[in-house]
NUTIDREN-298940 format. One line per field, with one value per residue (C-alpha): residue in one letter; x negated, y, z; residue number from 1. Coordinates in steps of 0.05 Angstrom, whole numbers, always signed. Layout:
! residues N
aa: (a / ...)
u: (X / ...)
v: (Y / ...)
w: (Z / ...)
i: (NUM / ...)
//
This chain:
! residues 123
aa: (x / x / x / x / x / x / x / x / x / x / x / x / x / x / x / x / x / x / x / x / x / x / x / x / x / x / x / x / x / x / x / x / x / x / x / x / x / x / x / x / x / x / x / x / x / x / x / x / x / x / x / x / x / x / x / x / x / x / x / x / x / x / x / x / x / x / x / x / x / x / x / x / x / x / x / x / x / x / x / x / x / x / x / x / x / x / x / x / x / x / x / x / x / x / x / x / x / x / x / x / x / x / x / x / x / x / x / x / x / x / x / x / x / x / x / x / x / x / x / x / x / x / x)
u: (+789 / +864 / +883 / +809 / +748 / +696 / +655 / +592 / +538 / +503 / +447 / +379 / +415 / +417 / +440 / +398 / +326 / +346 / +318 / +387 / +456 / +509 / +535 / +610 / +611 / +587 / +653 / +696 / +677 / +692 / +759 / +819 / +831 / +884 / +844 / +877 / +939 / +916 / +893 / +823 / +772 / +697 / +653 / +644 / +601 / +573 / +534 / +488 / +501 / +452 / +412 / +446 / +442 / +488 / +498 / +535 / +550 / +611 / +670 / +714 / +767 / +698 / +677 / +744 / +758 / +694 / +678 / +606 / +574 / +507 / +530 / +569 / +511 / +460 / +508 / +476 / +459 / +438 / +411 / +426 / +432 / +506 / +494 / +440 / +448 / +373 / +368 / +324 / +318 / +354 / +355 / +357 / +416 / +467 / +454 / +483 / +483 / +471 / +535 / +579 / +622 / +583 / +519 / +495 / +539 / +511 / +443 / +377 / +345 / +278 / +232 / +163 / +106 / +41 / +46 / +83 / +151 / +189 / +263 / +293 / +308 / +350 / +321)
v: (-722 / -737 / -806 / -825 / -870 / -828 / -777 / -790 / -747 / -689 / -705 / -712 / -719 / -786 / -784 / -847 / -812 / -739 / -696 / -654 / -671 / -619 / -601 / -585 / -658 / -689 / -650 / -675 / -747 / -740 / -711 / -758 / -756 / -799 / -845 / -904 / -880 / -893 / -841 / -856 / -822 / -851 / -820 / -808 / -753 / -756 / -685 / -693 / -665 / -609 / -599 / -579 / -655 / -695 / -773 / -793 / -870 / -893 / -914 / -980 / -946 / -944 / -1024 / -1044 / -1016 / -1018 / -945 / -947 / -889 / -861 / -814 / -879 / -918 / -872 / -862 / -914 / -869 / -813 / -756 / -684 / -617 / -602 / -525 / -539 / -610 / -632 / -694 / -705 / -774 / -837 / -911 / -959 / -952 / -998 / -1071 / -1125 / -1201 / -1239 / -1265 / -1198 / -1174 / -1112 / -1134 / -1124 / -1073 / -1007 / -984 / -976 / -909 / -906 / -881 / -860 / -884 / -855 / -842 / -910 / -916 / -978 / -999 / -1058 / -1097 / -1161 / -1225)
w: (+480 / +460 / +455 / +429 / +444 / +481 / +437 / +406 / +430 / +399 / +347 / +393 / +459 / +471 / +552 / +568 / +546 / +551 / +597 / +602 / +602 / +585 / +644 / +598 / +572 / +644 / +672 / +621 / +634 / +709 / +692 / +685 / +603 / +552 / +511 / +466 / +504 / +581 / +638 / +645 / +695 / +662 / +715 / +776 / +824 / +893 / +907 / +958 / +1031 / +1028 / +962 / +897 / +863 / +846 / +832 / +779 / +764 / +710 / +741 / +741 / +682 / +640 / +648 / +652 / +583 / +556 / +538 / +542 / +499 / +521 / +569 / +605 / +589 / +627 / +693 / +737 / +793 / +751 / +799 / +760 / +781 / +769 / +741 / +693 / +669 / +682 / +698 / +769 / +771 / +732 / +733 / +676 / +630 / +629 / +601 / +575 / +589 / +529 / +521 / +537 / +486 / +479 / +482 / +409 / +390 / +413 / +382 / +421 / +413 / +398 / +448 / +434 / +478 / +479 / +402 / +393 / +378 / +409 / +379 / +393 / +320 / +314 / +269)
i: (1 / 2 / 3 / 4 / 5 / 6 / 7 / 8 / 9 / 10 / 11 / 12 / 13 / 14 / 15 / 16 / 17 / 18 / 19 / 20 / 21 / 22 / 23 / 24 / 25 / 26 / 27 / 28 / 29 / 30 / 31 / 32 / 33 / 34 / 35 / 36 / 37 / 38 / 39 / 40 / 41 / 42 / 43 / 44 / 45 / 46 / 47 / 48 / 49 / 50 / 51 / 52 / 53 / 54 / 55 / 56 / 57 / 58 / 59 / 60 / 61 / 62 / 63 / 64 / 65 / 66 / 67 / 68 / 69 / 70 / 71 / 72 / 73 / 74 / 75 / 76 / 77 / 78 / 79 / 80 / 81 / 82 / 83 / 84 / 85 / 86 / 87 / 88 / 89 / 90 / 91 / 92 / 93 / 94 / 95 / 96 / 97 / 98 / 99 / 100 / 101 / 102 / 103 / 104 / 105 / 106 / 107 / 108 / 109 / 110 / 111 / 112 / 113 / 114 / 115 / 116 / 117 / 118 / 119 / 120 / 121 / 122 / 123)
//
Protein backbone atom coordinates (compact mmCIF):
# COMPACT_ATOMS: atom_id res chain seq x y z
CA UNK A 1 0.00 0.00 0.00
CA UNK A 2 2.22 2.84 -1.57
CA UNK A 3 1.16 6.22 -0.94
CA UNK A 4 -2.68 5.05 -1.00
CA UNK A 5 -5.95 5.05 1.10
CA UNK A 6 -6.30 1.65 2.76
CA UNK A 7 -7.42 -1.33 0.41
CA UNK A 8 -10.80 -2.37 -0.06
CA UNK A 9 -11.45 -5.83 1.01
CA UNK A 10 -11.92 -8.98 -0.89
CA UNK A 11 -15.51 -9.61 -2.40
CA UNK A 12 -17.49 -11.56 0.63
CA UNK A 13 -15.08 -10.67 3.38
CA UNK A 14 -16.41 -7.93 4.93
CA UNK A 15 -13.99 -7.87 8.34
CA UNK A 16 -16.92 -6.61 10.56
CA UNK A 17 -19.31 -9.94 9.83
CA UNK A 18 -16.62 -12.37 8.72
CA UNK A 19 -15.80 -15.22 10.52
CA UNK A 20 -11.97 -15.01 9.30
CA UNK A 21 -9.66 -12.31 8.74
CA UNK A 22 -6.59 -12.82 6.53
CA UNK A 23 -4.00 -13.21 8.69
CA UNK A 24 -1.54 -11.44 5.46
CA UNK A 25 -3.78 -8.26 5.38
CA UNK A 26 -4.17 -8.13 9.45
CA UNK A 27 -0.09 -8.04 9.34
CA UNK A 28 0.05 -5.50 6.87
CA UNK A 29 -2.24 -3.20 8.82
CA UNK A 30 -0.12 -3.51 12.00
CA UNK A 31 2.97 -2.67 9.98
CA UNK A 32 4.03 0.99 9.68
CA UNK A 33 3.03 1.76 5.71
CA UNK A 34 3.13 5.33 3.40
CA UNK A 35 -0.34 6.34 2.68
CA UNK A 36 -1.28 9.98 1.12
CA UNK A 37 2.42 10.50 1.80
CA UNK A 38 2.63 9.89 5.80
CA UNK A 39 4.03 6.78 7.92
CA UNK A 40 1.02 5.31 9.29
CA UNK A 41 0.77 2.21 11.65
CA UNK A 42 -3.52 1.42 11.47
CA UNK A 43 -3.52 -1.40 13.95
CA UNK A 44 -2.48 -2.52 16.71
CA UNK A 45 -1.91 -6.29 18.56
CA UNK A 46 -1.84 -7.40 22.11
CA UNK A 47 -1.39 -11.49 22.13
CA UNK A 48 -2.46 -12.80 25.13
CA UNK A 49 0.07 -14.03 27.92
CA UNK A 50 -0.54 -17.68 27.48
CA UNK A 51 -3.06 -18.79 24.76
CA UNK A 52 -2.43 -18.24 21.05
CA UNK A 53 -5.08 -15.04 20.72
CA UNK A 54 -4.57 -12.00 20.03
CA UNK A 55 -6.36 -8.45 20.46
CA UNK A 56 -6.37 -6.25 17.85
CA UNK A 57 -7.91 -2.60 18.15
CA UNK A 58 -7.10 0.40 15.32
CA UNK A 59 -4.70 2.76 16.41
CA UNK A 60 -4.60 6.65 16.91
CA UNK A 61 -2.74 7.18 13.04
CA UNK A 62 -6.19 5.37 11.86
CA UNK A 63 -8.85 8.01 13.72
CA UNK A 64 -6.63 10.67 13.43
CA UNK A 65 -6.63 10.38 9.65
CA UNK A 66 -9.70 8.83 9.17
CA UNK A 67 -8.83 5.52 7.38
CA UNK A 68 -11.65 3.53 8.43
CA UNK A 69 -12.30 0.52 5.95
CA UNK A 70 -13.84 -2.65 7.35
CA UNK A 71 -10.90 -4.23 8.53
CA UNK A 72 -10.28 -0.71 10.76
CA UNK A 73 -13.85 -0.64 11.27
CA UNK A 74 -14.02 -4.22 12.92
CA UNK A 75 -10.66 -3.65 15.29
CA UNK A 76 -12.45 -2.75 18.45
CA UNK A 77 -10.98 -5.42 20.57
CA UNK A 78 -11.18 -8.01 18.04
CA UNK A 79 -9.95 -11.43 19.68
CA UNK A 80 -8.29 -13.63 16.57
CA UNK A 81 -6.02 -16.37 16.48
CA UNK A 82 -2.97 -14.77 14.80
CA UNK A 83 -2.02 -18.07 12.50
CA UNK A 84 -5.39 -18.73 11.11
CA UNK A 85 -7.25 -15.48 10.98
CA UNK A 86 -10.52 -16.81 12.81
CA UNK A 87 -11.95 -14.50 14.56
CA UNK A 88 -12.66 -15.74 18.53
CA UNK A 89 -14.58 -13.13 19.71
CA UNK A 90 -15.42 -9.34 18.48
CA UNK A 91 -17.22 -6.30 19.65
CA UNK A 92 -19.36 -3.93 17.72
CA UNK A 93 -17.69 -2.21 14.79
CA UNK A 94 -16.83 1.09 14.88
CA UNK A 95 -19.66 3.88 14.88
CA UNK A 96 -20.31 7.06 14.13
CA UNK A 97 -21.93 10.05 15.95
CA UNK A 98 -24.44 11.65 13.89
CA UNK A 99 -22.73 14.58 13.19
CA UNK A 100 -19.03 12.98 12.41
CA UNK A 101 -17.67 13.54 9.19
CA UNK A 102 -17.80 9.96 8.33
CA UNK A 103 -20.82 9.05 9.59
CA UNK A 104 -22.81 8.39 6.34
CA UNK A 105 -20.19 7.73 4.17
CA UNK A 106 -19.23 4.09 4.55
CA UNK A 107 -21.91 1.42 3.54
CA UNK A 108 -23.61 -1.04 6.01
CA UNK A 109 -23.35 -4.62 4.98
CA UNK A 110 -26.21 -6.58 5.02
CA UNK A 111 -26.49 -9.18 7.49
CA UNK A 112 -28.93 -11.92 7.27
CA UNK A 113 -30.98 -12.83 10.35
CA UNK A 114 -32.82 -15.85 10.72
CA UNK A 115 -33.70 -15.77 6.93
CA UNK A 116 -34.10 -11.89 7.12
CA UNK A 117 -31.84 -9.64 5.75
CA UNK A 118 -31.30 -6.23 7.64
CA UNK A 119 -29.43 -3.07 5.73
CA UNK A 120 -29.47 0.10 6.93
CA UNK A 121 -31.14 2.55 4.00
CA UNK A 122 -31.19 6.38 4.19
CA UNK A 123 -34.74 8.46 3.44
Amino acid sequence: MSNSSIEPSEPGQDARISLTISPTRIRRYLSQQTIKERQLTLLKSSPHPSLPISIINYTNDTEWHRQWDDLTMAARVLVIEPSTGTVVSRAFSKFFNWDERDAYRLPVPVVPVGGTSISSKRA
